[in-house]
N, C-alpha and C positions, 0 to 999 in steps of 0.2 A: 760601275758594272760594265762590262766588256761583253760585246754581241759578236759571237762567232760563226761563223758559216762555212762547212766541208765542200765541199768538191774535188773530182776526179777518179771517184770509183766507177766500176763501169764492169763488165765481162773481159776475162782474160786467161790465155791459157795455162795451164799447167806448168810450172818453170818461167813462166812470162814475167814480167816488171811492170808495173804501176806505182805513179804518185799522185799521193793525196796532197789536198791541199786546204787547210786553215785560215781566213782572212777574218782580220778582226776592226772591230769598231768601236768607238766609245772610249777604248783605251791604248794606251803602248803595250803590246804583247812583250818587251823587253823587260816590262815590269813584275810578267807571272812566268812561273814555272807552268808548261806547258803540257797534258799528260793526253793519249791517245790509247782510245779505250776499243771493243768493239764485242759486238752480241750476235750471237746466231742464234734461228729458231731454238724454240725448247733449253735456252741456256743463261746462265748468268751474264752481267756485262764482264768483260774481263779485263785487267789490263795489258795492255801493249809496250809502250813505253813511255815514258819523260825524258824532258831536260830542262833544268835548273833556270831559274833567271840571271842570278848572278854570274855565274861560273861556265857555263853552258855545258856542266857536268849532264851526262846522257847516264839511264840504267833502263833496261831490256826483260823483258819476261823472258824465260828461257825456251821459252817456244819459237821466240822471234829472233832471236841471240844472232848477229852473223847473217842475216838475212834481209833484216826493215834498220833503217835508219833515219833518226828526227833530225831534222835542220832549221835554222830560225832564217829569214829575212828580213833584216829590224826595218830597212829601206822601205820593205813593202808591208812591213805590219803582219805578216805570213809565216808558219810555222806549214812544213813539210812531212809528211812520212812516204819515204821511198820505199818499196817494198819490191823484192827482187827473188826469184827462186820459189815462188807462190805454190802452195798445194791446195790439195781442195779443202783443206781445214781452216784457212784461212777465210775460206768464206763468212759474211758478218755484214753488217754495218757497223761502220765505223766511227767512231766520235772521235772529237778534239774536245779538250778542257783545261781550263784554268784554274792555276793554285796562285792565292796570295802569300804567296808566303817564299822565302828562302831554302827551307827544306822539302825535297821531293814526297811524294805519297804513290805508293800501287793500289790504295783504295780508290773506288767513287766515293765514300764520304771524305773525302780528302779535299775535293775539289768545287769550288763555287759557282762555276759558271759552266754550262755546255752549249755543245751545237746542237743538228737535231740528225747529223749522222749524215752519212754517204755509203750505196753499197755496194758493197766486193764481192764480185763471184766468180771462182776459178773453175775451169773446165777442164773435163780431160777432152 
C-alpha cells in the first residue's frame, strides 16, 4: 500500500500557474500509474489526468488538454501536475491516485490508493 500526500494548491489568479505536488511513501511511485483527479462543491470527482508506469505515456481530459501537465520525479518519489492558464472552473480539490497496474484508467474505481486532496481556487 502506498501513502500519498498533495500539496501546493493554494489562491491564484486567473491565467496564473500553479504546481501540485504528490509525495509518496511505502512504495516506489515508479511502480503505479499515477492518475490526478479533483471535485468542486455540488459535483462529482472528475478526472484530470494520468501517466503510465511503464512508459510514462500521459492522457488528459479534454478540459485540461494543452494546459496541466503530469510529471514523475522517480529521484524523489513525487508525481507533479503543473497547471498553467488557470480559469475559474478549475476550481476543486485535488487528488493524486494510484493504479497498479500497466494500463491507465479515467475512472476513481480504477484506482487503489488516494490522497486526501489539496485545494485550488482561481480568481478573477
Amino acid at each position: 500500500q502506498v501513502q500519498l500526500v498533495e500539496s501546493g494548491g493554494g489562491l491564484v489568479q486567473v491565467g496564473g500557474s500553479l504546481r501540485l505536488s504528490c509525495a509518496a511513501s511505502g512504495r516506489t511511485l515508479s511502480n503505479y500509474a499515477m492518475g490526478w483527479f479533483r471535485q468542486a462543491p455540488g459535483k462529482e470527482r472528475e478526472f484530470v489526468g494520468v501517466v503510465s508506469r511503464s512508459t510514462g505515456f500521459t492522457y488528459y481530459a479534454d478540459s485540461v488538454k494543452g494546459r496541466f501537465t503530469i510529471s514523475r520525479d522517480n529521484a524523489k518519489n513525487t508525481v507533479y501536475l503543473q497547471m498553467n492558464s488557470l480559469k475559474p472552473e478549475d476550481t476543486a480539490v485535488y487528488y493524486c491516485s494510484a493504479r497498479n497496474s500497466d494500463w491507465v484508467s479515467r475512472e476513481v474505481k480504477g484506482y487503489d490508493n488516494w490522497g486526501h486532496g489539496t485545494q485550488v481556487t482561481v480568481s478573477s
